[in-house]
N, CA, C and O of each residue as an XYZ file, in Angstrom:
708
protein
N     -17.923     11.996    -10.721
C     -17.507     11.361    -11.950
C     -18.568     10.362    -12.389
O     -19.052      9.591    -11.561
N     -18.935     10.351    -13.633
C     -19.601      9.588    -14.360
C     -19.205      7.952    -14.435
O     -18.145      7.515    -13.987
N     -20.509      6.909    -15.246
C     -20.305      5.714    -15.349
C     -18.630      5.407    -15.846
O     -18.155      4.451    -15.233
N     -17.986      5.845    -16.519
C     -16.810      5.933    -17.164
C     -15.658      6.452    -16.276
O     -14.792      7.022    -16.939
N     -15.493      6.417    -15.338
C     -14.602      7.550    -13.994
C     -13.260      7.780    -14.947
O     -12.961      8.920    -15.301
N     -12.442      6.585    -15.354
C     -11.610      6.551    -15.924
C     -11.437      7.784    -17.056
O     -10.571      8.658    -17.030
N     -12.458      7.618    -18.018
C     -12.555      8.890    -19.054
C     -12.604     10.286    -18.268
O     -11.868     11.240    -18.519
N     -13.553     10.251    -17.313
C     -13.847     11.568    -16.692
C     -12.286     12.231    -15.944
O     -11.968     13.384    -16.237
N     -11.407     11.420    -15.004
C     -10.173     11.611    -14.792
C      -9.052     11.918    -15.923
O      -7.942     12.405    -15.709
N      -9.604     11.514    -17.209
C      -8.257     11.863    -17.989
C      -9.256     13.292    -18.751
O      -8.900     13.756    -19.835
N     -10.350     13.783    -18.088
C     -10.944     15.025    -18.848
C     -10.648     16.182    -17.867
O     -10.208     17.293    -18.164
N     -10.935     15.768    -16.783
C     -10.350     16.707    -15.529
C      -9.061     17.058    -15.439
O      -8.654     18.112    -14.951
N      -8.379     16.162    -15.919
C      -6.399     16.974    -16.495
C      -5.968     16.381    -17.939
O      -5.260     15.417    -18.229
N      -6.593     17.225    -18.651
C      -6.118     16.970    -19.696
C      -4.486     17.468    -19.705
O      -3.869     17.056    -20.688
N      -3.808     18.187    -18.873
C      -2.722     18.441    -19.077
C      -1.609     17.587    -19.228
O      -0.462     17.855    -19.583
N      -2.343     16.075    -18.766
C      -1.866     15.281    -18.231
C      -1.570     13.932    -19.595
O      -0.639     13.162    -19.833
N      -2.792     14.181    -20.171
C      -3.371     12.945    -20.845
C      -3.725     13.366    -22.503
O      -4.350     14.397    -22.754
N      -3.239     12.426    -23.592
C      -3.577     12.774    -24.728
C      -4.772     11.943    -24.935
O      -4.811     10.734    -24.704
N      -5.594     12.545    -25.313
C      -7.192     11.445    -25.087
C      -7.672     11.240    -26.965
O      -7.834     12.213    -27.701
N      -7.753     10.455    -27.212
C      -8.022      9.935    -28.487
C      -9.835     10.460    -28.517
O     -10.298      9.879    -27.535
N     -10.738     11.090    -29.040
C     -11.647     11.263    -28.995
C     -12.742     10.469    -29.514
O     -13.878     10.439    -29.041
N     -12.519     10.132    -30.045
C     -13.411      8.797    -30.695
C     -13.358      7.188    -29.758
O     -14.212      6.321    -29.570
N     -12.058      7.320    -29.367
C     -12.131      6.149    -28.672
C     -11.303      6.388    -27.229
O     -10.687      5.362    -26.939
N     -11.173      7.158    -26.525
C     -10.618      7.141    -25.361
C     -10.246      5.751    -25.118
O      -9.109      5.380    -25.409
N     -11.098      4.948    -24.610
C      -9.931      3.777    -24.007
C      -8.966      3.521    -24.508
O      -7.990      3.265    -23.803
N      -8.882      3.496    -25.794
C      -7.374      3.216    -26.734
C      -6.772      4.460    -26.362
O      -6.212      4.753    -27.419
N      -6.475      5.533    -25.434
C      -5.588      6.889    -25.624
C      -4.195      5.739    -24.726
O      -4.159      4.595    -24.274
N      -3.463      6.632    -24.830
C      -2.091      6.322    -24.272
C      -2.791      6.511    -22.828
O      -3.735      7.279    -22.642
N      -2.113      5.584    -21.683
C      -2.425      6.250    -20.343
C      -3.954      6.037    -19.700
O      -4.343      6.196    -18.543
N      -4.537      5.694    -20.682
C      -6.459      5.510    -19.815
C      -6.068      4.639    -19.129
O      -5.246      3.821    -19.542
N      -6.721      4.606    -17.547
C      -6.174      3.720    -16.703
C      -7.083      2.505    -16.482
O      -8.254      2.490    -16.103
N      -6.312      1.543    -16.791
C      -6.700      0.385    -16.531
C      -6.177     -0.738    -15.399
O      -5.239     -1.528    -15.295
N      -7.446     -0.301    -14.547
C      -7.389     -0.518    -13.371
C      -8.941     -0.526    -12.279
O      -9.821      0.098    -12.872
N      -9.276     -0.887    -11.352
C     -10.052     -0.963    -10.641
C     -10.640      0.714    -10.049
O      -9.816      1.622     -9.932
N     -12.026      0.923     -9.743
C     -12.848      2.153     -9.117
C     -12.323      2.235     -8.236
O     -12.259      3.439     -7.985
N     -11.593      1.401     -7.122
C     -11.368      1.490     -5.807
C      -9.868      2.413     -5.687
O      -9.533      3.075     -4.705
N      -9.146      2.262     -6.876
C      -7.908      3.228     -7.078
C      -8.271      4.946     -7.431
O      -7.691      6.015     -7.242
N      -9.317      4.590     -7.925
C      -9.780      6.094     -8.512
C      -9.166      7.466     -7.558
O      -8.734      8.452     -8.155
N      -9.177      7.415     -6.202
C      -8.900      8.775     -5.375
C      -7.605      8.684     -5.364
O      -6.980      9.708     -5.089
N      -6.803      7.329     -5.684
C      -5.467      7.184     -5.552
C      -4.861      8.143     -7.266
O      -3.923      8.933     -7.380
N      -5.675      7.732     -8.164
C      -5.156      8.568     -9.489
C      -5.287     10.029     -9.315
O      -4.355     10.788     -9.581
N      -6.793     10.565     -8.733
C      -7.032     11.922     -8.669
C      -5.668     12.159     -7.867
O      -4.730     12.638     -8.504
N      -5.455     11.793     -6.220
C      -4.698     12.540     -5.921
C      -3.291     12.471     -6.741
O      -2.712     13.551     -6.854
N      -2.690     11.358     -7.311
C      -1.848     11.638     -8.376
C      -1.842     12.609     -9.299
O      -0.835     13.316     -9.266
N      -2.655     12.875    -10.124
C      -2.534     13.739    -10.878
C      -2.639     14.969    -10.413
O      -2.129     15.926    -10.997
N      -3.457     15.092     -9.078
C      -3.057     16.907     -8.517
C      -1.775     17.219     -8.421
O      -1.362     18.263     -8.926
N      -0.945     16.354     -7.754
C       0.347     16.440     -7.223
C       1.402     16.540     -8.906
O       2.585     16.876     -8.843
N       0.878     16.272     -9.976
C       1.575     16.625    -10.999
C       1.436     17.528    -11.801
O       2.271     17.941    -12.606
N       0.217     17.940    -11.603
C      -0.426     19.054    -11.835
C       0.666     20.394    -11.354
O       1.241     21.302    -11.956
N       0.562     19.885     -9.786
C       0.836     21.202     -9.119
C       2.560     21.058     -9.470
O       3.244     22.006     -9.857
N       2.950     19.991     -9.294
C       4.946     19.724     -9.608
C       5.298     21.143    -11.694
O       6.165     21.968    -11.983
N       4.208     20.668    -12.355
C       4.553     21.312    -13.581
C       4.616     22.569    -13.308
O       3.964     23.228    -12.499
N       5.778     22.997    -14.325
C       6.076     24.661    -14.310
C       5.558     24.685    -15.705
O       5.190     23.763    -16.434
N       5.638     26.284    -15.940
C       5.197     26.593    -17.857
C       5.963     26.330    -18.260
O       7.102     26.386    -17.796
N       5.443     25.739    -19.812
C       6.387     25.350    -20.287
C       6.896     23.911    -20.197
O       7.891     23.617    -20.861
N       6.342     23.051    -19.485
C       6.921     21.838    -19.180
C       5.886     20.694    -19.482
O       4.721     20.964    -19.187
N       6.051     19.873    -19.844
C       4.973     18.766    -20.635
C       5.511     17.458    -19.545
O       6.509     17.167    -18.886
N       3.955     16.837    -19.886
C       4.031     15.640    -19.189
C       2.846     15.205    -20.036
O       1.975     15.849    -20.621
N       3.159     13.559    -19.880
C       1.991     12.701    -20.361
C       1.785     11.617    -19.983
O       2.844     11.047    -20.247
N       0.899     10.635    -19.364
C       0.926      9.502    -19.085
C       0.761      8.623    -20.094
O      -0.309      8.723    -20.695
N       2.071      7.174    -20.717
C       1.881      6.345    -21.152
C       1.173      5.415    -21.006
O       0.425      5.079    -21.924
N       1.202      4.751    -19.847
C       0.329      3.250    -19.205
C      -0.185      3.796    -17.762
O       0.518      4.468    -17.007
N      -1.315      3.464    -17.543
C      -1.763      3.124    -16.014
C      -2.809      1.935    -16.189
O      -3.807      1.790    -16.894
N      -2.087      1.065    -15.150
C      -2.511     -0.253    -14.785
C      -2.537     -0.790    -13.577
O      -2.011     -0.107    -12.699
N      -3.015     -1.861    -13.251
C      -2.692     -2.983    -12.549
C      -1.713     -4.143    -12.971
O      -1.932     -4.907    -13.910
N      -0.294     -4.183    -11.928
C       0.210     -4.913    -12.445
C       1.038     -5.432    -11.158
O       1.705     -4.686    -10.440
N       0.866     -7.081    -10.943
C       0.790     -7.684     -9.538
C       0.752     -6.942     -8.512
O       1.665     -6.493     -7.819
N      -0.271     -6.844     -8.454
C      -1.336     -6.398     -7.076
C      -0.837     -4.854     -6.914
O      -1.427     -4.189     -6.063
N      -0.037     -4.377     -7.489
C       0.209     -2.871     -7.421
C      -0.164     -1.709     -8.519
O      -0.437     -2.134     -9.642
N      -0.201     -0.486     -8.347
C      -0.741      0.485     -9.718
C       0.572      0.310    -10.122
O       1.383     -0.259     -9.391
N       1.052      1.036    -11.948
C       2.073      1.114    -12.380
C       1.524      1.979    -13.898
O       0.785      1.744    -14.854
N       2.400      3.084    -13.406
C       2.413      4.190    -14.107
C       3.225      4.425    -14.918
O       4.274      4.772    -14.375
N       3.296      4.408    -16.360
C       4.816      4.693    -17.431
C       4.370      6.324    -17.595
O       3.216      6.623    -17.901
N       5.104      7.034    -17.427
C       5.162      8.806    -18.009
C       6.591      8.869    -18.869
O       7.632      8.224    -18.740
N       6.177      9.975    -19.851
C       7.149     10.922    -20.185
C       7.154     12.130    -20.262
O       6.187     12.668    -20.801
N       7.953     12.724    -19.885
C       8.226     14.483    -19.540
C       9.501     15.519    -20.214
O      10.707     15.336    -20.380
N       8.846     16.343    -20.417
C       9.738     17.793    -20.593
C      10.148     18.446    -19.913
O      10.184     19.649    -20.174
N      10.638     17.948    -18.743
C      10.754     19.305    -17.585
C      11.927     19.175    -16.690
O      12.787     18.299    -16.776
N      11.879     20.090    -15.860
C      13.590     20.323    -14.945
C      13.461     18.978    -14.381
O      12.485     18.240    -14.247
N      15.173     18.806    -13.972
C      14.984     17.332    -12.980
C      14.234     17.721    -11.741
O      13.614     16.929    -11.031
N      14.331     18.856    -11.570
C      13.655     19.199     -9.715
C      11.804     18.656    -10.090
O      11.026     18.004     -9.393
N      11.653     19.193    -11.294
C      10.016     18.383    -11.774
C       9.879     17.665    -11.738
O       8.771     17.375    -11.288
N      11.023     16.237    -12.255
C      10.660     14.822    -12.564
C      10.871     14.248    -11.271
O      10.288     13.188    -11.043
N      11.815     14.898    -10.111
C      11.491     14.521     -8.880
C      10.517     14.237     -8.418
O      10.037     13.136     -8.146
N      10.047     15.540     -8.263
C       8.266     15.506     -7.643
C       7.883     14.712     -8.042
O       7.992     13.699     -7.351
N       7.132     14.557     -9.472
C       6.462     13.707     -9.912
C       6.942     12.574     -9.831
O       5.851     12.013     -9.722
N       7.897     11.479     -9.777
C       8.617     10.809     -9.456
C       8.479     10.312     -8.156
O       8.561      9.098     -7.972
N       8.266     11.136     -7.167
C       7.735     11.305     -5.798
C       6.042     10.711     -5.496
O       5.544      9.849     -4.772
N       5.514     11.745     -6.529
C       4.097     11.231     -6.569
C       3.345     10.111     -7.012
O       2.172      9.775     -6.844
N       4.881      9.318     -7.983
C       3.860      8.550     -8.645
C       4.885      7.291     -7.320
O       4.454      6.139     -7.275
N       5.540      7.478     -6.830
C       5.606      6.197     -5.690
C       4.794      6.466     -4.952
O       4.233      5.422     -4.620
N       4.299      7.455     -4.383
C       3.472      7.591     -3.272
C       1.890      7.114     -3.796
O       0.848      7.200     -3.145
N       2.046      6.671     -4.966
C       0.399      6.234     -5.852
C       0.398      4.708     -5.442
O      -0.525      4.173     -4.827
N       1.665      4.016     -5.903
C       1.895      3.108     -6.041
C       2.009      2.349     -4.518
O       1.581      1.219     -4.280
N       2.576      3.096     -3.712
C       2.933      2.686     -2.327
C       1.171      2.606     -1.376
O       0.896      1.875     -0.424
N       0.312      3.573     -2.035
C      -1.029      3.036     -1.668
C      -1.663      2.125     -1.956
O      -2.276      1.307     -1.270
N      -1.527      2.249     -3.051
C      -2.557      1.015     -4.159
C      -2.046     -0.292     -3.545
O      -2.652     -1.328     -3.815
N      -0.793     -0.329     -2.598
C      -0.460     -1.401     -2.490
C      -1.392     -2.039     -1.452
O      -1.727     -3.217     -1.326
N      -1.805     -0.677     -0.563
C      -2.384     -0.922      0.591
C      -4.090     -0.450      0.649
O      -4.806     -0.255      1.631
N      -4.385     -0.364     -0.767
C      -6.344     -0.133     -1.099
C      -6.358     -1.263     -1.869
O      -5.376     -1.727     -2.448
N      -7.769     -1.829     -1.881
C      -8.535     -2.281     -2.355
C      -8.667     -1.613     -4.076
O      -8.911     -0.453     -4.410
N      -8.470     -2.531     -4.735
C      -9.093     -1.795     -6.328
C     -10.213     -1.762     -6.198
O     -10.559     -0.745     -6.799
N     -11.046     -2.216     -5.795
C     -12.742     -2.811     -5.542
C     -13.365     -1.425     -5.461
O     -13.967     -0.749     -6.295
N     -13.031     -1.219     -4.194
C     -13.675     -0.622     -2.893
C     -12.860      0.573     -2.968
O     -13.266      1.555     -3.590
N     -11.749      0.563     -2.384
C     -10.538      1.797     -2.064
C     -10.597      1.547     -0.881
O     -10.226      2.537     -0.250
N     -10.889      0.681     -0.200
C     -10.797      0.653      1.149
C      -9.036     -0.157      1.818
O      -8.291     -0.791      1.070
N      -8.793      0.054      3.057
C      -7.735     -0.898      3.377
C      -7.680     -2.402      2.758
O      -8.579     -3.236      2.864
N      -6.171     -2.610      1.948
C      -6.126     -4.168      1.572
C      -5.292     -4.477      1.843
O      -4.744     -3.955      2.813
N      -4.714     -5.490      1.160
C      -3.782     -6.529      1.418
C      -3.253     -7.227      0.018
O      -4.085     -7.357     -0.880
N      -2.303     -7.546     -0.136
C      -2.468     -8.756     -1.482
C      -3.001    -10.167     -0.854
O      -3.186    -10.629      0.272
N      -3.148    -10.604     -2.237
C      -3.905    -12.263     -2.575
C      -3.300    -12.553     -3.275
O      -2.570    -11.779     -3.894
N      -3.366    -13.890     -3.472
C      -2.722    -14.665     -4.739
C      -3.871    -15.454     -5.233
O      -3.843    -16.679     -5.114
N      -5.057    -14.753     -5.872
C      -6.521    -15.373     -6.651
C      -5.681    -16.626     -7.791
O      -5.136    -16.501     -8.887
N      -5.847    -17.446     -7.159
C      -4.739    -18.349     -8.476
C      -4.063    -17.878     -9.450
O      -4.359    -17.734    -10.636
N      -2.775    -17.557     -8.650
C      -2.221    -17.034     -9.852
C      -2.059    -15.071    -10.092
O      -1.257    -14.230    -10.498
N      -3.181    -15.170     -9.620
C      -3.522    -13.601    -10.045
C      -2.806    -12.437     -8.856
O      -3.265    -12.583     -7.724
N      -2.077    -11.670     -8.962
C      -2.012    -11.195     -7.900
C      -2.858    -10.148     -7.489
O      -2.750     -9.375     -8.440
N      -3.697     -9.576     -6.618
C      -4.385     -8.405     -6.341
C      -4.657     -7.850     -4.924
O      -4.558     -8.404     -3.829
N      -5.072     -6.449     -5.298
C      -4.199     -5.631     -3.910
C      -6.433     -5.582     -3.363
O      -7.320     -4.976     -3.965
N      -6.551     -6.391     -2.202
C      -8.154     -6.810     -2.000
C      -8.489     -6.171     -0.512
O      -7.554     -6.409      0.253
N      -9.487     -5.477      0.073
C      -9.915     -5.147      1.294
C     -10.722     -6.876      1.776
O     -11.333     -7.420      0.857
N     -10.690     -7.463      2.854
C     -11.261     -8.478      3.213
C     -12.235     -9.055      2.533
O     -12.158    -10.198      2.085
N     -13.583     -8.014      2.367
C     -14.980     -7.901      1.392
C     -14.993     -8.733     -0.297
O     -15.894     -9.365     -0.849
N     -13.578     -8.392     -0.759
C     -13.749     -8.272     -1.792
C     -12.896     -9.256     -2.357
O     -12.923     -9.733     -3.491
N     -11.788     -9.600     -0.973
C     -10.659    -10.803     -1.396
C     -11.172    -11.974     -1.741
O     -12.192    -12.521     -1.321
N     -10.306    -12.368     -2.629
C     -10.729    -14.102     -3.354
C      -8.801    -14.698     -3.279
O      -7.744    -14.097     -3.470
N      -9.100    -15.963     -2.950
C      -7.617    -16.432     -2.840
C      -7.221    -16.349     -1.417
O      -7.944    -16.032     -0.472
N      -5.787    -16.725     -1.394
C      -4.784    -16.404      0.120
C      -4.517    -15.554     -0.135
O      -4.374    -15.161     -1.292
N      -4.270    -14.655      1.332
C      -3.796    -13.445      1.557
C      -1.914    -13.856      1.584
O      -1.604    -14.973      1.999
N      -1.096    -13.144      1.247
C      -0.110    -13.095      0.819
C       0.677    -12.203      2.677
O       0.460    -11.217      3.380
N       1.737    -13.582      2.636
C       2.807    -12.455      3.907
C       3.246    -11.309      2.902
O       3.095    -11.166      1.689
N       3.860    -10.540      3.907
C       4.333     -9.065      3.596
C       5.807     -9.705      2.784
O       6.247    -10.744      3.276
N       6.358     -9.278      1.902
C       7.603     -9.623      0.938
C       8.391     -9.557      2.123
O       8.687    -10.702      2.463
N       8.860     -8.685      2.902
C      10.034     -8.001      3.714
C       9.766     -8.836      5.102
O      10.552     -8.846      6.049
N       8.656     -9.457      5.056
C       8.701     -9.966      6.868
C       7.827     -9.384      7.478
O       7.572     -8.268      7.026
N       6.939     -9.874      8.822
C       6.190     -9.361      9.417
C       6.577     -8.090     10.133
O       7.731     -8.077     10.562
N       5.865     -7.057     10.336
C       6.500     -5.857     10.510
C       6.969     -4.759      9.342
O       7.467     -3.665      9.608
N       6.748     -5.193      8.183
C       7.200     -4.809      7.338
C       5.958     -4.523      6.066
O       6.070     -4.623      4.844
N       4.858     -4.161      6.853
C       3.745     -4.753      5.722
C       3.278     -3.731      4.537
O       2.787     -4.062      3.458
N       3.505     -2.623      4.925
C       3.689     -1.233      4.400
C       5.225     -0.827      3.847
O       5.422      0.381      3.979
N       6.176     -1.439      3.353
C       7.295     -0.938      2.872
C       7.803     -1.722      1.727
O       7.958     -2.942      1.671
N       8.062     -0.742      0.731
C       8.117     -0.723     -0.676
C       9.563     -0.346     -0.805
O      10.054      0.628     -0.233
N      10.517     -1.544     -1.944
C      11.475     -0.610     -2.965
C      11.087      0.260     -3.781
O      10.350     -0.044     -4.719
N      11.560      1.632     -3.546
C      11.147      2.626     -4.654
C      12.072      2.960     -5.488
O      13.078      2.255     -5.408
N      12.102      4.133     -6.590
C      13.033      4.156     -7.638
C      13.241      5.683     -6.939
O      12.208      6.190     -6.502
N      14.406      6.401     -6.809
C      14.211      8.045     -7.038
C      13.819      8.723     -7.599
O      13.762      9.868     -7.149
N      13.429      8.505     -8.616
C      12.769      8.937     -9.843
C      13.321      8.549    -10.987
O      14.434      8.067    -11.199
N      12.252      8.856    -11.862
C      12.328      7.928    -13.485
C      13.653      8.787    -14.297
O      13.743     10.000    -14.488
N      14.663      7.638    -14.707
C      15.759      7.962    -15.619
C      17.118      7.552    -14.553
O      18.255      7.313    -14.958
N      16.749      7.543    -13.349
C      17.737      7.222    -12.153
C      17.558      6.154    -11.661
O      16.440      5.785    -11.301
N      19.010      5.182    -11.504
C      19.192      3.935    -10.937
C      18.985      3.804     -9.469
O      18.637      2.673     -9.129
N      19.119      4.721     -8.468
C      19.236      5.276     -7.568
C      17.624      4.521     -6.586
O      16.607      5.209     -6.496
N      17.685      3.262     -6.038
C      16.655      2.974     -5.483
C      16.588      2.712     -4.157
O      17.516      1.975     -3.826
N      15.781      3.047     -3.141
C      15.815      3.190     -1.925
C      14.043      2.039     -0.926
O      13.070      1.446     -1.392
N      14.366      2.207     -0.012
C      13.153      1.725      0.875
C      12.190      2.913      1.577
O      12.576      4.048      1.855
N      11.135      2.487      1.748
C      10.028      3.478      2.454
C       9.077      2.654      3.197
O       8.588      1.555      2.936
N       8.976      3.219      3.899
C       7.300      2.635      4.625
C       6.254      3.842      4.462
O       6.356      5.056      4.634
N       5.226      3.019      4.069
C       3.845      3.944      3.403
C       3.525      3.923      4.507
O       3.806      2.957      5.217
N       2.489      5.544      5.209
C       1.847      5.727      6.104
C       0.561      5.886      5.343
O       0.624      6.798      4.518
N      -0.729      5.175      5.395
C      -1.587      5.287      4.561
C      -2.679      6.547      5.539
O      -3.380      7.220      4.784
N      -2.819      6.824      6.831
C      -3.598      7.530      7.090
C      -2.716      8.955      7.103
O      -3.288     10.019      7.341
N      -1.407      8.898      6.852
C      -1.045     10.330      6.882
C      -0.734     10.752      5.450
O      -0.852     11.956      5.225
N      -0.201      9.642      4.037
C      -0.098      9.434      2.781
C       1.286      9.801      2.385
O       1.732     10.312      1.358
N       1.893      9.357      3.595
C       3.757      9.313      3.209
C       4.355      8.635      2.996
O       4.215      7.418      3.120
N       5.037      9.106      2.686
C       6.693      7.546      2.479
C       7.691      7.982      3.366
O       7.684      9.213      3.404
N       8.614      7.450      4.153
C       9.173      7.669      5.112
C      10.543      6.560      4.472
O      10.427      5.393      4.098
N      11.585      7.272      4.513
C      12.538      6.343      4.060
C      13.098      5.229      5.162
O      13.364      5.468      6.340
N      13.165      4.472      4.757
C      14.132      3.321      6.081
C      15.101      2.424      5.777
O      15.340      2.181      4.594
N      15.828      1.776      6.845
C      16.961      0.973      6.001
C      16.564     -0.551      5.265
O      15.747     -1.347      5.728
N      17.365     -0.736      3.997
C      16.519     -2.330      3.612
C      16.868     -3.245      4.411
O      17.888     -3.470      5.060
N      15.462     -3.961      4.223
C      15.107     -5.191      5.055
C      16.582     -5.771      5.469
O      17.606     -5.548      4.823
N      16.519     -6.390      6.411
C      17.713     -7.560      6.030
C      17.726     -8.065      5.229
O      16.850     -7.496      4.578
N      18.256     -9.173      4.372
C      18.436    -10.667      3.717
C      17.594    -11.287      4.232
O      16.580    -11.356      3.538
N      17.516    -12.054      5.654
C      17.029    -12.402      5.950
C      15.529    -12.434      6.091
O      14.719    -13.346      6.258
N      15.447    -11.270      5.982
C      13.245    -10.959      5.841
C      13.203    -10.885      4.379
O      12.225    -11.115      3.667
N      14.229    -10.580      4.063
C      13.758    -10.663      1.980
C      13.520    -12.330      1.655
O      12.579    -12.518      0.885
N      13.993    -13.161      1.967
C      13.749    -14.347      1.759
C      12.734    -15.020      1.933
O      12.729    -16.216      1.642
């Protein structure tokens, strides 16, 4: 991918992305966000790629950074068993990014850069490193949604060298605090 990775990712699936031609960064969905997420979007978008049947539309609204995590708005045309998957894929985006570097893509952590929240590999951190929300032991596990349109929200722990989510029970009270 070229100086632009961002443009080049929304050219590699266009299936994905309505790209304004004159001005791409203004398209719906250009992601705005750090190089170090970049393998975290590719593998996103394969996995939605491969979830679409014919016939079925998808588009990304927003991709960002937004406190120290990616955050993806989509809308879709397709079976609920589709919006699962994808639904699936885009926590499993999010449940990394929590744990890469935007920088780098390497292993991070959050910071709190005054104020700022961001998801930093050691190299690249500015600020305090941030405890885990849930408690020590808990440094990899995310509330997720079941997928988009459903209230239905559950816990996971991200395995970042195997790239799963593994469901588990929520924290106590007590580690949420």
């Amino acid at each position: 991918m070229g100086i632009d990775w961002a443009h080049d990712l929304m050219l590699d699936h266009r299936r994905l992305f309505v790209i304004k031609a004159d001005e791409p960064i203004r398209s719906f969905g250009y992601p705005f966000c750090g190089r170090g997420w970049q393998d975290i979007l590719v593998r996103l978008c394969g996995r939605i790629e491969r979830a679409l049947r014919d016939g079925e539309t998808f588009e990304f609204v927003q991709i960002k950074q937004k406190m120290g995590v990616l955050r993806a708005v989509w809308e879709a045309e397709a079976s609920e068993d589709t919006e699962a998957k994808i639904g699936h894929a885009v926590n499993l985006a999010v449940a990394r990014s929590a744990c890469t570097c935007e920088i780098c893509g390497a292993a991070g952590r959050l910071y709190n850069n005054k104020g700022w929240l961001e998801t930093r590999c050691t190299e690249d951190a500015v600020g305090e490193v941030l405890p885990p929300r849930y408690g020590a032991g808990f440094e990899n596990v995310r509330r997720l949604r079941r997928w988009r349109g459903h209230a239905d929200m559950y816990f996971a722990s991200y395995d970042r060298g195997a790239d799963t989510l593994t469901e588990v029970p929520p924290p106590s009270r007590n580690q949420e605090e």
